[in-house]
N, CA, C and O atoms as CSV, one atom per row, in Angstrom:
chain,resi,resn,atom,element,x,y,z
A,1,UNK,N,N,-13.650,-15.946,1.483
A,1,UNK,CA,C,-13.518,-14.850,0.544
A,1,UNK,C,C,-13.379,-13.546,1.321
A,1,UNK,O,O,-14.024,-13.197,2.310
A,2,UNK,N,N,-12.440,-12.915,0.700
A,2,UNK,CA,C,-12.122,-11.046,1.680
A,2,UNK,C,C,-13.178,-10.348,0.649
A,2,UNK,O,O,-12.950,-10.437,-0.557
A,3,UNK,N,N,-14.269,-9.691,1.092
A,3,UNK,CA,C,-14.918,-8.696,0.175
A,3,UNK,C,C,-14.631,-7.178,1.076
A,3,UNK,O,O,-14.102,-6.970,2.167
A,4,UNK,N,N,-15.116,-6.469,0.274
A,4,UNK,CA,C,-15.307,-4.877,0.547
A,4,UNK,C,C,-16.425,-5.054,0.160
A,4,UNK,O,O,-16.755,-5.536,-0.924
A,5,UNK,N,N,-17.546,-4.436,1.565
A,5,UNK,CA,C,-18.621,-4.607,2.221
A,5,UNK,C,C,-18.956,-2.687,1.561
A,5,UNK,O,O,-20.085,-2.232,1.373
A,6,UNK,N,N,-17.973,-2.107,1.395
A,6,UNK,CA,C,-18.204,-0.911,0.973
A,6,UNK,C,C,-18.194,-0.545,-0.984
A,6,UNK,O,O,-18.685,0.403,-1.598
A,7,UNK,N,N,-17.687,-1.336,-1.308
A,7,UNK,CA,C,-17.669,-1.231,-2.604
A,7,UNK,C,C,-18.330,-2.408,-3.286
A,7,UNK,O,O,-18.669,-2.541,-4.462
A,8,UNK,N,N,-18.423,-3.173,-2.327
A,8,UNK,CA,C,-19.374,-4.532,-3.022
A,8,UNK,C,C,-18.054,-5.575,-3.765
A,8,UNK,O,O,-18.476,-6.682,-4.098
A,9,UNK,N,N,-17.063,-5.414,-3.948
A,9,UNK,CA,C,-16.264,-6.198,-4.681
A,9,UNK,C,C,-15.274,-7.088,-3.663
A,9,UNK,O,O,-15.004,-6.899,-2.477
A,10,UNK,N,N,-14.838,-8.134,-4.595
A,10,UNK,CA,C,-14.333,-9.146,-4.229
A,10,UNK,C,C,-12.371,-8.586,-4.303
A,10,UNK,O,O,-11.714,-7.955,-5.130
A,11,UNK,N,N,-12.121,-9.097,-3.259
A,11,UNK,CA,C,-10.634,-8.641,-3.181
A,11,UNK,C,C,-9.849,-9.775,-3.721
A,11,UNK,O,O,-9.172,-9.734,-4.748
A,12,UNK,N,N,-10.040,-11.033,-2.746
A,12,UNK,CA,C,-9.660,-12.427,-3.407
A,12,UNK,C,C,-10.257,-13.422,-2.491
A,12,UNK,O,O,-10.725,-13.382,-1.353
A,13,UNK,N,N,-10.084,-14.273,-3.338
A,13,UNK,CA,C,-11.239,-15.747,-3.060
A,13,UNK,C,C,-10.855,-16.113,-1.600
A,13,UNK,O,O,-11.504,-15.961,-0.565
A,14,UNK,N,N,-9.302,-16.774,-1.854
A,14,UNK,CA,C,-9.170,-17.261,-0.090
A,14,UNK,C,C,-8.867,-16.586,0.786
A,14,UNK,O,O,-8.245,-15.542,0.592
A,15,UNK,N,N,-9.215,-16.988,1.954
A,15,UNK,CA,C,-9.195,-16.086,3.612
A,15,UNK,C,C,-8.340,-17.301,4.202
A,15,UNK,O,O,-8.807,-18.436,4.109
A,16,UNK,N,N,-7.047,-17.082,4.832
A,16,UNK,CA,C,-6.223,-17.743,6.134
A,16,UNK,C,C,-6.451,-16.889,7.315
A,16,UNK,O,O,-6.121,-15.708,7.420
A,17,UNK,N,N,-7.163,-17.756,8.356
A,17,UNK,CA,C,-7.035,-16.834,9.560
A,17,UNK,C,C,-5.752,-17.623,10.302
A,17,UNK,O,O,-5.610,-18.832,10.488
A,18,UNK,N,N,-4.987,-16.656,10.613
A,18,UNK,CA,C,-4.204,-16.759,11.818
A,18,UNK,C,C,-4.290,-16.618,13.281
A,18,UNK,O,O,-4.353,-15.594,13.962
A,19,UNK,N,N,-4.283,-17.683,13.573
A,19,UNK,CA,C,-5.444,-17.780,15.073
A,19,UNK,C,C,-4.387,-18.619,15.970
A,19,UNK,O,O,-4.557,-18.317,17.151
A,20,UNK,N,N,-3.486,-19.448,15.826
A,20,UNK,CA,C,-2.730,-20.206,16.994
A,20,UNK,C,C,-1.514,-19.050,16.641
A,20,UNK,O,O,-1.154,-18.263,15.765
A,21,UNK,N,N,-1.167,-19.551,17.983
A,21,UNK,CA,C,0.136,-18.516,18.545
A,21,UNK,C,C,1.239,-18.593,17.519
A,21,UNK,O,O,1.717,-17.597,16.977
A,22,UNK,N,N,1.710,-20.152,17.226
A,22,UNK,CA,C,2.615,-20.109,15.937
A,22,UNK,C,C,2.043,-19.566,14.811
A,22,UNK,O,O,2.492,-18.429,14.662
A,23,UNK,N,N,1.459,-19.783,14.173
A,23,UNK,CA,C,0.638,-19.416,12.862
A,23,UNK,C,C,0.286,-17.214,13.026
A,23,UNK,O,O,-0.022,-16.430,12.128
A,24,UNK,N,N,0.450,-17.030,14.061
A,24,UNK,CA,C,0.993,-15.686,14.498
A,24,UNK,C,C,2.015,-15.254,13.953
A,24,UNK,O,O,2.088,-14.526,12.964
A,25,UNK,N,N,3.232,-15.895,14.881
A,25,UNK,CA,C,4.643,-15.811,15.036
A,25,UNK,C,C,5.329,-15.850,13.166
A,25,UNK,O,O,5.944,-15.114,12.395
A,26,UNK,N,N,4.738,-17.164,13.196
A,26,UNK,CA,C,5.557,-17.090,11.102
A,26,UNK,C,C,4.596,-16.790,10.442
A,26,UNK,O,O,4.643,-17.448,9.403
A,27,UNK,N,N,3.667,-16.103,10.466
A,27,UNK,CA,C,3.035,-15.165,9.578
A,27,UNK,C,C,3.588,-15.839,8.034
A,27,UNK,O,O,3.430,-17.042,7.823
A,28,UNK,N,N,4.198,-15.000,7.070
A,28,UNK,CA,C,4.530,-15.362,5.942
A,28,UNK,C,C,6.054,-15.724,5.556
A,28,UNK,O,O,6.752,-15.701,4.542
A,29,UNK,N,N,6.187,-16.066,6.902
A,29,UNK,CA,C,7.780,-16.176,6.852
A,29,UNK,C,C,8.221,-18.109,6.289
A,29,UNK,O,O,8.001,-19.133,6.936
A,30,UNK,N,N,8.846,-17.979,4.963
A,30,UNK,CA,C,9.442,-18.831,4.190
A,30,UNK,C,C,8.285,-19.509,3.298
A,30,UNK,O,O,8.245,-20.698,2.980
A,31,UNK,N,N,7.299,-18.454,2.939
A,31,UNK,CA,C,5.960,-19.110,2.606
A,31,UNK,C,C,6.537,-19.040,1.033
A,31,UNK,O,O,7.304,-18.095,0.848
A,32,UNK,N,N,6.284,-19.898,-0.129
A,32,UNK,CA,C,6.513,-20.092,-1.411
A,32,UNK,C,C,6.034,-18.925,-2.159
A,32,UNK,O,O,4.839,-19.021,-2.441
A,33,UNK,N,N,6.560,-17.936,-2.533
A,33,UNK,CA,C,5.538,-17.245,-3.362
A,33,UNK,C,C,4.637,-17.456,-4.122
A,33,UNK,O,O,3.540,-16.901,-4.050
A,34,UNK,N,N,4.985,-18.341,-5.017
A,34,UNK,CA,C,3.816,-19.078,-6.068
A,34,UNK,C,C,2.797,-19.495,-5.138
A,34,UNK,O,O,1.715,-19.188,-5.640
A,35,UNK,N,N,2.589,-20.193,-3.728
A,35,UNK,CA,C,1.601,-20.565,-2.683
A,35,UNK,C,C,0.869,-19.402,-2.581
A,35,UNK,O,O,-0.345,-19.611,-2.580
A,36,UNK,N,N,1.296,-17.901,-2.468
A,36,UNK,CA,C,0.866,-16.989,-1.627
A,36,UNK,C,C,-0.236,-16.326,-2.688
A,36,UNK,O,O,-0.051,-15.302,-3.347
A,37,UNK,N,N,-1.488,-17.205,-2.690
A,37,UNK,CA,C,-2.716,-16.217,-3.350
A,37,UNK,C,C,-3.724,-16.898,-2.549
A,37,UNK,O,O,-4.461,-17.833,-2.864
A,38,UNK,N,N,-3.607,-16.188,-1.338
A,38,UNK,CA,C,-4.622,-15.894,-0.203
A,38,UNK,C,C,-4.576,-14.758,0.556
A,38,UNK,O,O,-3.511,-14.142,0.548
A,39,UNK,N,N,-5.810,-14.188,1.445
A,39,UNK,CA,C,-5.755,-13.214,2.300
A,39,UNK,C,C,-4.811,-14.076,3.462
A,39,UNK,O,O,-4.936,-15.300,3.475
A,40,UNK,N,N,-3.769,-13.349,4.538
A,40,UNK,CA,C,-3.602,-13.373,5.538
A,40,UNK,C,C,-4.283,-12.421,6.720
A,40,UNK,O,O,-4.016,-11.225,6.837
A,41,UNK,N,N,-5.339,-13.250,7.701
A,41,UNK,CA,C,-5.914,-12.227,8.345
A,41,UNK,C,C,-5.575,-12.572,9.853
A,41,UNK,O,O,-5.771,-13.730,10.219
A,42,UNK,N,N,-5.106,-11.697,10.700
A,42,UNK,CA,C,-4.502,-11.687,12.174
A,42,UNK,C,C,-5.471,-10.688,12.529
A,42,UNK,O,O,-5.871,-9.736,11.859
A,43,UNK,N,N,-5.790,-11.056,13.699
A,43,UNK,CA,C,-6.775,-10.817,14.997
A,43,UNK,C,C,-6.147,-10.134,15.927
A,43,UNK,O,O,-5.032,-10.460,15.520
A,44,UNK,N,N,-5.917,-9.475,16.816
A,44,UNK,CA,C,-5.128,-9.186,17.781
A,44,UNK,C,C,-6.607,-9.185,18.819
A,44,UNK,O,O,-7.798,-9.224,18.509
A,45,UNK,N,N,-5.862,-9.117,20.260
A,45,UNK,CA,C,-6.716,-9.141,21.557
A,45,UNK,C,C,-7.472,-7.560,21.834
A,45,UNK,O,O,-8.475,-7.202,22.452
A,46,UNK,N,N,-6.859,-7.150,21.366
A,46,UNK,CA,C,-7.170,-5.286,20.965
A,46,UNK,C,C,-6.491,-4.408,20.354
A,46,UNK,O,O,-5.328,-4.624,20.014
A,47,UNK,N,N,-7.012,-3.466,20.158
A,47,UNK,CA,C,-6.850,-2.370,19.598
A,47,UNK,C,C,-5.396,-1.964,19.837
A,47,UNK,O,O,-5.013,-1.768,20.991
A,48,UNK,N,N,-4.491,-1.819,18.694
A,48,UNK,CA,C,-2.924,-1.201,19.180
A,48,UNK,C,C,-2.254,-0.738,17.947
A,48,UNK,O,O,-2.622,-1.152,16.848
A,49,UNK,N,N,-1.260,0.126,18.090
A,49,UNK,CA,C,-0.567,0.226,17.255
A,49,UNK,C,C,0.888,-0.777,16.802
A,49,UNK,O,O,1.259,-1.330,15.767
A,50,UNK,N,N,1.441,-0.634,18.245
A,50,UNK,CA,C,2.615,-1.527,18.570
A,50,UNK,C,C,2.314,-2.942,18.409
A,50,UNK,O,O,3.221,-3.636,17.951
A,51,UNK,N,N,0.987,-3.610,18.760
A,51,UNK,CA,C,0.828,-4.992,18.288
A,51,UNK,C,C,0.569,-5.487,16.786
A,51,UNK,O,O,0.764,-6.570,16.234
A,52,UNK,N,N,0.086,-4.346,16.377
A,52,UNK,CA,C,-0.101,-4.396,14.823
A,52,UNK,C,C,1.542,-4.302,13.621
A,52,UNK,O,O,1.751,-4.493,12.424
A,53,UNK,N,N,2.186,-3.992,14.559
A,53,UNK,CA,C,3.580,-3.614,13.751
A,53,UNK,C,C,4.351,-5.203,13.179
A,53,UNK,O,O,4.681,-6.111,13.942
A,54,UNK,N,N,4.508,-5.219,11.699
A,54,UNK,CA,C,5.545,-6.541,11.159
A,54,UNK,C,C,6.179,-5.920,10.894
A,54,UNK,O,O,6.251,-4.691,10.882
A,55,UNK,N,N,7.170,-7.223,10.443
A,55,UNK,CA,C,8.307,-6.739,9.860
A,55,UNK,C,C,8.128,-7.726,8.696
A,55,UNK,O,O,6.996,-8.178,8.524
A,56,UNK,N,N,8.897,-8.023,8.065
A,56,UNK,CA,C,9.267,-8.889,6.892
A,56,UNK,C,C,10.163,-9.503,6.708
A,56,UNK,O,O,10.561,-9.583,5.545
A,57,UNK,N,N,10.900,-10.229,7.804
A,57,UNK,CA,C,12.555,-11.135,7.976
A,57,UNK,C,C,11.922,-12.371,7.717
A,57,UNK,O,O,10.915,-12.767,8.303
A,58,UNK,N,N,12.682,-13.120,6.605
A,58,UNK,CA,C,12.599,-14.007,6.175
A,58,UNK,C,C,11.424,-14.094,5.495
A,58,UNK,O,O,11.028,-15.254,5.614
A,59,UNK,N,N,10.591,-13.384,4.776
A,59,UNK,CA,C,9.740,-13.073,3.758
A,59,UNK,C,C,10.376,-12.809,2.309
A,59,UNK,O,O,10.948,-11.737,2.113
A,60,UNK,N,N,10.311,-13.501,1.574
A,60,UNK,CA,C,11.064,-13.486,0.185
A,60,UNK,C,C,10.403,-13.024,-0.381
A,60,UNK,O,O,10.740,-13.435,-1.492
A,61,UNK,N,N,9.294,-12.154,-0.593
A,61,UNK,CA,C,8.983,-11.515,-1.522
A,61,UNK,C,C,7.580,-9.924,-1.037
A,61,UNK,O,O,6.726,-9.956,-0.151
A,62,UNK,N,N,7.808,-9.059,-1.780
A,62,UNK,CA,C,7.032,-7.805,-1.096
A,62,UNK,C,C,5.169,-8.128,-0.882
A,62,UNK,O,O,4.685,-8.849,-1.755
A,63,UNK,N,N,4.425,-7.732,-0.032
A,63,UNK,CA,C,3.203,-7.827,-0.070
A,63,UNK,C,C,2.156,-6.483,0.253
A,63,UNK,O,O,2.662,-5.440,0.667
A,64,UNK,N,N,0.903,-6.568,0.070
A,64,UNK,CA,C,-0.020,-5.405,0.642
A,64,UNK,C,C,-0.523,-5.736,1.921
A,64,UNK,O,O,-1.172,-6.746,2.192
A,65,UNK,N,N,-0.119,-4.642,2.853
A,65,UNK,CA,C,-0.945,-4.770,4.242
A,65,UNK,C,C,-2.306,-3.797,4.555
A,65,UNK,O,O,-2.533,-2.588,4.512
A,66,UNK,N,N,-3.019,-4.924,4.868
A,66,UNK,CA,C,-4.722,-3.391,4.978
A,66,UNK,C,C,-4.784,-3.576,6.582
A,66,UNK,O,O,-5.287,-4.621,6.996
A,67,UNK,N,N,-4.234,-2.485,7.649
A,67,UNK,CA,C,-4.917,-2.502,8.583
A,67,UNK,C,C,-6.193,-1.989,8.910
A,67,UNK,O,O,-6.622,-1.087,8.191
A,68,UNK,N,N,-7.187,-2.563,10.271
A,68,UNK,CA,C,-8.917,-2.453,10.121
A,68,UNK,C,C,-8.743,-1.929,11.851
A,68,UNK,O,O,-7.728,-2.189,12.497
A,69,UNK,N,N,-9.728,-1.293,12.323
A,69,UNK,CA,C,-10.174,-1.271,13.732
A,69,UNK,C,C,-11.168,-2.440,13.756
A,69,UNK,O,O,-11.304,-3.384,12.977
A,70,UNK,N,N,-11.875,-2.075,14.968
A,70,UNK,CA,C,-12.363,-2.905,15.253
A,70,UNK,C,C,-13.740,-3.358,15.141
A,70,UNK,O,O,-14.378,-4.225,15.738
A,71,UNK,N,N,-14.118,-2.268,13.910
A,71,UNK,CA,C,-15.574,-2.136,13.313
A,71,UNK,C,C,-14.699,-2.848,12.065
A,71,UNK,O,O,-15.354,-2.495,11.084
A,72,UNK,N,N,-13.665,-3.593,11.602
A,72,UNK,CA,C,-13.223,-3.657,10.051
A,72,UNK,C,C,-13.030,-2.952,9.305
A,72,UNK,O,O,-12.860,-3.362,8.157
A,73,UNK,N,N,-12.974,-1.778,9.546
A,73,UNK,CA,C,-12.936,-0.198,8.944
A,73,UNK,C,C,-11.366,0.034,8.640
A,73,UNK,O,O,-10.518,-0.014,9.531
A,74,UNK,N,N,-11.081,0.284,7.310
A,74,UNK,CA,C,-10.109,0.957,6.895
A,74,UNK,C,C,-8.933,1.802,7.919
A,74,UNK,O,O,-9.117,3.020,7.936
A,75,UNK,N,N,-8.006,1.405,8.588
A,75,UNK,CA,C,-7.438,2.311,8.936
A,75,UNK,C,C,-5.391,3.066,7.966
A,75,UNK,O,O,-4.588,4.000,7.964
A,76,UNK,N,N,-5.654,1.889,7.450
A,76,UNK,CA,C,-4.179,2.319,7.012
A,76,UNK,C,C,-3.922,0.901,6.049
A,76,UNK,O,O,-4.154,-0.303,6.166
A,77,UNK,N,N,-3.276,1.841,4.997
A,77,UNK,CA,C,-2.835,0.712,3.673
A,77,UNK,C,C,-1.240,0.698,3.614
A,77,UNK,O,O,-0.799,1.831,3.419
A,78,UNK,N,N,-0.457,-0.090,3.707
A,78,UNK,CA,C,0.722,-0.107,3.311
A,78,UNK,C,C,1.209,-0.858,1.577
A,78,UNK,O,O,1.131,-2.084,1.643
A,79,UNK,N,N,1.389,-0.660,1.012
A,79,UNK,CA,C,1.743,-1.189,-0.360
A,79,UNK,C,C,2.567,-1.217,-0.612
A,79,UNK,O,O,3.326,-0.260,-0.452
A,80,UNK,N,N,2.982,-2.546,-1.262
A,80,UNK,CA,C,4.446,-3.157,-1.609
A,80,UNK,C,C,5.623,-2.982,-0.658
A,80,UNK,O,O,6.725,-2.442,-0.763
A,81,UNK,N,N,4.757,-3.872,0.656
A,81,UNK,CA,C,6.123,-3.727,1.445
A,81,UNK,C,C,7.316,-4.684,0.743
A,81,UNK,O,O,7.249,-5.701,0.053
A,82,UNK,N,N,8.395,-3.909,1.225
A,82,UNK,CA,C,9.434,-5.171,0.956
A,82,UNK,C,C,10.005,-6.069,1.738
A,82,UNK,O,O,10.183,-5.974,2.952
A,83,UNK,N,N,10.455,-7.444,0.634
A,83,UNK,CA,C,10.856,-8.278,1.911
A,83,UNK,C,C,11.988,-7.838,2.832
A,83,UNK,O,O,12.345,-6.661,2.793
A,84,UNK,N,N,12.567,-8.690,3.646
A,84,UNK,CA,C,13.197,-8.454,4.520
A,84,UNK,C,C,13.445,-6.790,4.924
A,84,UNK,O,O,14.517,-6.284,5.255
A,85,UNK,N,N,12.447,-6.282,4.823
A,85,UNK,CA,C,12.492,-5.084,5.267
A,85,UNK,C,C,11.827,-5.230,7.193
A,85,UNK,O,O,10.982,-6.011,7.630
A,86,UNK,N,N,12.613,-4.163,7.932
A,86,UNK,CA,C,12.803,-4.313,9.176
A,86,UNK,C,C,11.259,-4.450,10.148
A,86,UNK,O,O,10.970,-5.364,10.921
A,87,UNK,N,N,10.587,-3.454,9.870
A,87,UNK,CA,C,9.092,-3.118,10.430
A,87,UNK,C,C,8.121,-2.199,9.559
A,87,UNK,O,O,8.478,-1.416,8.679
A,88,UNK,N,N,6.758,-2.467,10.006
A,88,UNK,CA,C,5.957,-1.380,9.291
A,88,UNK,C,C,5.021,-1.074,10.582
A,88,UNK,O,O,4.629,-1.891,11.415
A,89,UNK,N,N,4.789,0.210,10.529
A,89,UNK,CA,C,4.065,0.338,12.224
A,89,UNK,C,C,2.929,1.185,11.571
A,89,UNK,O,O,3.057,2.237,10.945
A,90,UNK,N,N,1.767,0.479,11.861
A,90,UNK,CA,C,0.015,1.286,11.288
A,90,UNK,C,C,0.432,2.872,11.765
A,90,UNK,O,O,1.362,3.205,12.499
A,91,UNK,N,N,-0.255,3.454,11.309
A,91,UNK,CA,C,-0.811,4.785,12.010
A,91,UNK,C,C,-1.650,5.392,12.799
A,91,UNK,O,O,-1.660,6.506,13.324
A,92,UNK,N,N,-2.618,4.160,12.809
A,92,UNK,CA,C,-3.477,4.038,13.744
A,92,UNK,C,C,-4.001,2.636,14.503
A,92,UNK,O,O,-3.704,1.526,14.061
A,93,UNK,N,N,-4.560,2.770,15.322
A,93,UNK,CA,C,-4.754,1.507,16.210
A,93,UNK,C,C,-5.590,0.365,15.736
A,93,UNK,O,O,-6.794,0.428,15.489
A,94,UNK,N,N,-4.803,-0.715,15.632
A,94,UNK,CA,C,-5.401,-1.389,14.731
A,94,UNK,C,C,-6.271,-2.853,15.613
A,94,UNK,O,O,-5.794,-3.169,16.704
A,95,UNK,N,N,-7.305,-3.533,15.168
A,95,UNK,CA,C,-7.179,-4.792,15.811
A,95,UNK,C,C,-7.421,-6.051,14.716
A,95,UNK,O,O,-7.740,-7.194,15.044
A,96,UNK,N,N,-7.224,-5.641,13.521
A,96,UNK,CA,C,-7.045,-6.322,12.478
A,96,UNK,C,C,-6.080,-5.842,11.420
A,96,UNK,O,O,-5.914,-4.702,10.986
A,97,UNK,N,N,-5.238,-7.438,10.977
A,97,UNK,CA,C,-4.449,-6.785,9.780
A,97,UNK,C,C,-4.155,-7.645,8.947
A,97,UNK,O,O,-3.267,-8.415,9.312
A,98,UNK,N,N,-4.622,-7.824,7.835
A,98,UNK,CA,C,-4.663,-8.291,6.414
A,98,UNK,C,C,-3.194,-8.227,5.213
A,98,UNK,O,O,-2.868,-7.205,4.609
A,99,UNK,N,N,-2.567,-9.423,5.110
A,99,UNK,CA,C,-1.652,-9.696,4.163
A,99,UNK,C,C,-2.160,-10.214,3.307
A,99,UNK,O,O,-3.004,-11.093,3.478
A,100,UNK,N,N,-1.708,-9.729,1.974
A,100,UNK,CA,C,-2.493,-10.067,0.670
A,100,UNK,C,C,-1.560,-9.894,-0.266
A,100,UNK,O,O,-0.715,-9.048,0.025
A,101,UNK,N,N,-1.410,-10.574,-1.589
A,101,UNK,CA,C,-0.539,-10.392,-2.526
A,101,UNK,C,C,-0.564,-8.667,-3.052
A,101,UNK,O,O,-1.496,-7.866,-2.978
A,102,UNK,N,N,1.110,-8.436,-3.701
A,102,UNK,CA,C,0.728,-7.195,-3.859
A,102,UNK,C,C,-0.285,-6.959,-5.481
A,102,UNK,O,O,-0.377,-7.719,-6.445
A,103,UNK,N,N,-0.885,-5.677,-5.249
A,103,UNK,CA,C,-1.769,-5.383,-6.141
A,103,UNK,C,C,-2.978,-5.255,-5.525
A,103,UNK,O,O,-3.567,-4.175,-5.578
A,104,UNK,N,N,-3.641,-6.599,-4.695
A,104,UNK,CA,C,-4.724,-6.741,-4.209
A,104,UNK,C,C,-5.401,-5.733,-3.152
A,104,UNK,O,O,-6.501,-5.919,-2.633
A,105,UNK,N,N,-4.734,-4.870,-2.973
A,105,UNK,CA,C,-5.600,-3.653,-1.932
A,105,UNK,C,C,-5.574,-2.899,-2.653
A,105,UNK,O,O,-5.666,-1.798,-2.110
A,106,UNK,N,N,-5.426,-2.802,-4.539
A,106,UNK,CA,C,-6.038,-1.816,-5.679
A,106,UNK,C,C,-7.236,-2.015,-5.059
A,106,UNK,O,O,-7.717,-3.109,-4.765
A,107,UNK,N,N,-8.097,-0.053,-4.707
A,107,UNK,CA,C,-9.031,-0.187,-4.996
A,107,UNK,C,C,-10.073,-0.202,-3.003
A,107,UNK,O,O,-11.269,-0.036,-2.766
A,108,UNK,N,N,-9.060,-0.434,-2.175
A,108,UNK,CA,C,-9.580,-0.395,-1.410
A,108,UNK,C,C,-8.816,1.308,-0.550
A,108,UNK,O,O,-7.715,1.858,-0.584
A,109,UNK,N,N,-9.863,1.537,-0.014
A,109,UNK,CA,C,-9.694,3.229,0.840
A,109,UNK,C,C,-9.999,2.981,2.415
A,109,UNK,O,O,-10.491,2.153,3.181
A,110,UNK,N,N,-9.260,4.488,2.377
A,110,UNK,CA,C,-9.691,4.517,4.331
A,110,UNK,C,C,-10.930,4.726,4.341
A,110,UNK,O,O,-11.487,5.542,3.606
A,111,UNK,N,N,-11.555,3.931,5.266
A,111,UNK,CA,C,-13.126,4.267,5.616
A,111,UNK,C,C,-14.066,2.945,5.236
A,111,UNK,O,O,-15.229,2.742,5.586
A,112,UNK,N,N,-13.276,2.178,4.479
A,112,UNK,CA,C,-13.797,1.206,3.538
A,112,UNK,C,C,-14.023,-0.065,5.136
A,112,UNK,O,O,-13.245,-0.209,6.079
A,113,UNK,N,N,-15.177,-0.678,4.914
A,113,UNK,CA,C,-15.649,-2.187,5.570
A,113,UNK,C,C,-15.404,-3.476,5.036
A,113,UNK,O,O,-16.193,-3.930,4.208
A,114,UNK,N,N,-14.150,-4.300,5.498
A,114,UNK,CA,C,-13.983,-5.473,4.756
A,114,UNK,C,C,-14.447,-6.254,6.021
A,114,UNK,O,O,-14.524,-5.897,7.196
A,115,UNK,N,N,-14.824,-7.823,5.203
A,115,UNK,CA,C,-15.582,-8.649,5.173
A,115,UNK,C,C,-14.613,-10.182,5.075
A,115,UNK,O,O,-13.625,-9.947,4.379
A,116,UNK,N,N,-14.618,-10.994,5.348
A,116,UNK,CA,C,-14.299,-12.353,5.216
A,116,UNK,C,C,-14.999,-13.318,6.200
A,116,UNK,O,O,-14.771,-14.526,6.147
């Protein structure tokens, strides 16, 4: 489950961690939309901006991105990216970053502590 540790509420039930190098690499790429009601959560080795950057090629449909430092802390919300759109680059240095259906980061802010 992804909660907000700051608001006490539930974002959505399932958590995917992305942890092997492939499961990196295709992220949400050719994933079913109707499949996609889970968190996607990626780890990086540290703190970056440039490692935190997707794109959306071969993603058929738009999603919400919550990037976190490395306390899980709110650093930057992107909403309704679109698909095959080229890149999205945080604003700040991220070492976590969360794909979630869109809608689902209603409600979450900068500063905010998520949880899974």
């Amino acid at each position: 489950m992804l909660l907000n540790k700051s608001s006490g509420k539930k974002i959505i039930d399932r958590v995917v961690l992305a942890e092997a190098h492939w499961q990196k690499m295709k992220g949400l790429m050719f994933e079913d939309p109707a499949r996609f009601n889970y968190a996607l959560v990626f780890c990086l080795k540290r703190e970056s901006i440039s490692n935190a950057a997707i794109h959306m090629l071969f993603v058929f449909f738009p999603i919400d991105v919550v990037y976190l430092n490395k306390d899980k802390k709110v650093v930057d919300i992107a909403k309704n990216v679109p698909p095959f759109s080229l890149g999205y680059v945080p604003k700040k240095p991220s070492k976590f970053f969360v794909e979630l259906p869109v809608g689902k980061s209603k409600g979450i802010k900068f500063g905010n502590k998520l949880e899974w």
